[in-house]
C-alpha positions in Angstrom: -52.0 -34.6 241.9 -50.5 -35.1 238.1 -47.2 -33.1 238.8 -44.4 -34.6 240.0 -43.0 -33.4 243.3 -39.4 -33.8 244.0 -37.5 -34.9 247.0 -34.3 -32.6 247.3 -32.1 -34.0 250.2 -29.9 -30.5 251.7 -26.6 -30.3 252.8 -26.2 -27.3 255.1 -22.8 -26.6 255.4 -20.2 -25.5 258.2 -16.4 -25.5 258.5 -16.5 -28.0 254.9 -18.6 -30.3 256.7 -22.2 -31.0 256.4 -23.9 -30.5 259.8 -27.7 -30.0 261.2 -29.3 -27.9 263.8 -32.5 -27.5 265.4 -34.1 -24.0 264.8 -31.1 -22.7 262.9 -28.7 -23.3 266.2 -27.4 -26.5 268.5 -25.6 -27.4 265.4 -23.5 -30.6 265.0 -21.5 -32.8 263.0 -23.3 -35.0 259.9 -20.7 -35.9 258.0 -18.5 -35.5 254.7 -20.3 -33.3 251.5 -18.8 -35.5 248.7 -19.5 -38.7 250.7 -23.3 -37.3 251.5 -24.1 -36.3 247.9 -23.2 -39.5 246.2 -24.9 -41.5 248.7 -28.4 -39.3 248.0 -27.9 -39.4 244.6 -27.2 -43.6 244.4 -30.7 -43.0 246.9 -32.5 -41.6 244.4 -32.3 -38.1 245.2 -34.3 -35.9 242.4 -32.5 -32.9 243.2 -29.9 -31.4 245.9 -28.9 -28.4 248.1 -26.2 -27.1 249.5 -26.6 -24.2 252.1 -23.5 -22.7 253.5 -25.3 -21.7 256.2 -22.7 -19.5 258.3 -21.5 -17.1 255.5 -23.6 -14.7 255.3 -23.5 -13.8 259.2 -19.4 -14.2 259.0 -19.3 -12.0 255.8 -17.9 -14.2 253.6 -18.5 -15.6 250.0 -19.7 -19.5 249.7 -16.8 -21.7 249.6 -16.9 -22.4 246.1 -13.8 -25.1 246.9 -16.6 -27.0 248.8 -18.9 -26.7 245.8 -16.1 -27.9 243.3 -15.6 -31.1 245.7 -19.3 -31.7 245.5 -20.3 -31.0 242.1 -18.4 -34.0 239.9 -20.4 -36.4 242.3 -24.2 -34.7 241.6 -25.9 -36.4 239.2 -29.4 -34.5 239.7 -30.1 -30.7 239.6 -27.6 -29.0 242.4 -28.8 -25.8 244.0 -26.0 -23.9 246.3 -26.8 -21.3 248.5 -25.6 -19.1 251.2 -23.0 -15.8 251.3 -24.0 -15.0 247.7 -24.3 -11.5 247.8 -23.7 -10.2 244.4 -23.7 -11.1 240.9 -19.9 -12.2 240.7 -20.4 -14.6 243.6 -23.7 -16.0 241.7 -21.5 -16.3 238.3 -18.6 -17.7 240.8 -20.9 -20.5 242.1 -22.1 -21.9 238.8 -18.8 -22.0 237.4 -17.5 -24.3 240.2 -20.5 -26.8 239.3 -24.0 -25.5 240.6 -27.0 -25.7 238.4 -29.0 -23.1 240.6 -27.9 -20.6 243.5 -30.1 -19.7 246.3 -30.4 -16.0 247.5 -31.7 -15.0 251.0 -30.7 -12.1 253.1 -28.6 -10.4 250.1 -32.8 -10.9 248.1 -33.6 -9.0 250.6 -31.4 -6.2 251.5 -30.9 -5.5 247.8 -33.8 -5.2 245.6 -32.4 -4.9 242.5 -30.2 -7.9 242.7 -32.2 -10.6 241.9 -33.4 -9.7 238.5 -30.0 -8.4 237.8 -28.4 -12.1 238.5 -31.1 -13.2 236.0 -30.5 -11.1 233.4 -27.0 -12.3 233.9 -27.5 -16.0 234.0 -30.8 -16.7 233.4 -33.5 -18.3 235.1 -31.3 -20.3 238.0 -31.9 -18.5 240.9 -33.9 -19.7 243.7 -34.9 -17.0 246.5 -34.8 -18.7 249.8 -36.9 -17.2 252.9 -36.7 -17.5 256.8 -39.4 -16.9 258.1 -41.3 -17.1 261.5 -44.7 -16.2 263.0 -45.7 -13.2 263.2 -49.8 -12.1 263.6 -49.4 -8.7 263.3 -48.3 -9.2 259.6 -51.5 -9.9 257.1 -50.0 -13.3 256.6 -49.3 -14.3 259.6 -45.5 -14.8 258.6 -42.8 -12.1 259.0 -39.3 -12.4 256.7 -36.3 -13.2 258.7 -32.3 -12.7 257.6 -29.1 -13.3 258.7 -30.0 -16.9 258.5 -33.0 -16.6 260.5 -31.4 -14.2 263.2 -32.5 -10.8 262.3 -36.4 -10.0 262.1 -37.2 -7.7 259.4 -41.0 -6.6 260.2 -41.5 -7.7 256.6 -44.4 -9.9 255.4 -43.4 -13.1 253.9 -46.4 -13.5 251.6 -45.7 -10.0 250.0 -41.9 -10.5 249.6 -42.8 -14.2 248.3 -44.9 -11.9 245.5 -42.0 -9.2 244.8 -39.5 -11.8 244.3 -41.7 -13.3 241.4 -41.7 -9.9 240.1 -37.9 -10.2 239.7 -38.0 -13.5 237.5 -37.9 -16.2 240.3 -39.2 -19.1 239.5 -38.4 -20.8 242.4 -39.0 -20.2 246.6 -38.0 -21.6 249.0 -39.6 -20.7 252.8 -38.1 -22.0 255.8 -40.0 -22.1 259.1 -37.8 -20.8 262.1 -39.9 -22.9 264.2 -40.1 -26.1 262.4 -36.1 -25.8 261.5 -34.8 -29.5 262.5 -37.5 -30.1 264.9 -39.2 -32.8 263.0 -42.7 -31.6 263.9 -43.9 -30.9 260.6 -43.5 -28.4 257.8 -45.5 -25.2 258.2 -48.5 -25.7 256.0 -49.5 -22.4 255.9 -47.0 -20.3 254.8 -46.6 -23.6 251.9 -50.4 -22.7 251.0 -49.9 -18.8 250.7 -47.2 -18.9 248.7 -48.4 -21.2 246.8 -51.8 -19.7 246.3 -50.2 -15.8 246.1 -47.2 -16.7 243.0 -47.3 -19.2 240.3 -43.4 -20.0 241.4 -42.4 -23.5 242.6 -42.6 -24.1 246.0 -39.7 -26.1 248.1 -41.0 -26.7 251.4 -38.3 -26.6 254.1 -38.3 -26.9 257.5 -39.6 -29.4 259.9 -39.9 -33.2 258.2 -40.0 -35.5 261.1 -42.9 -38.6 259.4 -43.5 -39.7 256.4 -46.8 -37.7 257.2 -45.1 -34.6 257.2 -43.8 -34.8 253.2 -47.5 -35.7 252.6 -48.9 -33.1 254.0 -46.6 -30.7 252.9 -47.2 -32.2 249.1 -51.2 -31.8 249.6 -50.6 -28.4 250.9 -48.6 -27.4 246.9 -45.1 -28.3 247.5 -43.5 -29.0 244.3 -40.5 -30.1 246.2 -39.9 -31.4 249.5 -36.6 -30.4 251.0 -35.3 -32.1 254.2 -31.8 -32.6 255.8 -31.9 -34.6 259.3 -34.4 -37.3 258.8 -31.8 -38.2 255.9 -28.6 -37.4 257.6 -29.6 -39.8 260.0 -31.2 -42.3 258.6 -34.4 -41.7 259.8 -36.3 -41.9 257.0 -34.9 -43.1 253.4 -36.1 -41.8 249.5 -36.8 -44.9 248.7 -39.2 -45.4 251.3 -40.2 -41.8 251.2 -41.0 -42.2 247.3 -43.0 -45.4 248.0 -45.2 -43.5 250.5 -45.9 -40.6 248.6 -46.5 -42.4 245.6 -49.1 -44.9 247.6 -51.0 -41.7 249.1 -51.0 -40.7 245.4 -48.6 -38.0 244.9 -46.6 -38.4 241.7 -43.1 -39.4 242.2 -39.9 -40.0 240.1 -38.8 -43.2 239.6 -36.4 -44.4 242.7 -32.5 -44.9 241.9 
């Protein structure tokens, strides 16, 4: 592998504090935002997310106060998602510090709104999808919203494809089933995205080993996006980086 793959630490968000669940519920308390960025970025974070991950489902905007807090301490690429529904809200969240903002459900629901955020502030916005497994679907993978509550009946291959057709650049799946688990990413919907768009893929969901990030890198990852194993010190970037780099994937320099 020549490309670098990146290792984006996330921050999903509830209340103003970051927390983590397992399959997108059981949630609880892992710490302070500002506290939980600098420490990733003094790791050696190459990039970082932050997923408000109740505000689409309450019907709210992201707390962009949050994102002010968080920002001044990001020294790497910052990507914010969650309850950004409309072009305003994008424009909103970039303003208050955010280099990127992710779009899910609202991607979804409103066709047109993706490639009008680009037009609007170029190429910065990441489309994030929940997905689970589904073999009725010619995937194998059906699109889930409402931060993974709501089934759609939608393939997640096909909407990978249409949001490429919008300008995205960036996609980011998340497996239902792997959420938190730390039983492994879910290769295959990596590989047919990967394979079906010539956007980046973040893989998210499921990094419980050092194996895991491998695999997930082998399968075309161009980022690796994990919360607990970091949260709680199960696994560090450092010693992340030194693995993948051994296994020869081609890693950033550490902090």
């Amino acid at each position: 592998m020549t490309d670098e793959v990146l290792i984006m630490p996330c921050l999903d968000m509830r209340n103003g504090r970051v927390v983590k669940g397992v399959h997108f519920v059981d949630i609880r308390d892992a710490g302070d935002p500002v506290q939980c960025a600098e420490a990733y970025c003094r790791a050696g974070a190459d990039e970082l997310a932050m997923l408000d991950i109740t505000a689409t489902v309450e019907g709210r905007g992201t707390m962009l106060e949050v994102v002010r807090r968080v920002a001044p301490v990001v020294t790497v690429p910052f990507t914010v998602g969650g309850g950004i529904s409309d072009v305003a809200t994008a424009v909103g969240v970039l303003e208050a510090g955010a280099d990127r903002v992710s779009v899910s459900s609202a991607a979804f629901r409103q066709g047109d709104l993706v490639s009008e955020m680009i037009r609007q502030v170029g190429p910065k916005v990441t489309v994030a999808i929940d997905v689970d497994r589904n073999p009725s679907l010619p995937s194998g993978y059906e699109v889930y919203i409402d931060g993974g509550r709501t089934p759609t009946g939608f393939d997640a291959v096909e909407f990978a494809r249409r949001a490429e057709g919008w300008g995205v650049d960036v996609i980011l799946p998340t497996s239902k089933a792997g959420d938190g688990a730390r039983t492994g990413y879910d290769l295959p919907i990596i590989r047919q995205i990967r394979q079906a768009t010539s956007a980046t893929v973040v893989a998210s969901g499921g990094a419980g080993t050092l194996e895991h990030f491998l695999a997930a890198a082998r399968a075309g990852a161009g980022v690796l996006l994990a919360a607990s194993v970091f949260h709680f010190n199960t696994i560090s970037i450092g010693e992340l980086k030194t693995y993948l780099a051994a296994h020869g994937v081609a890693v950033r320099a550490g902090a």
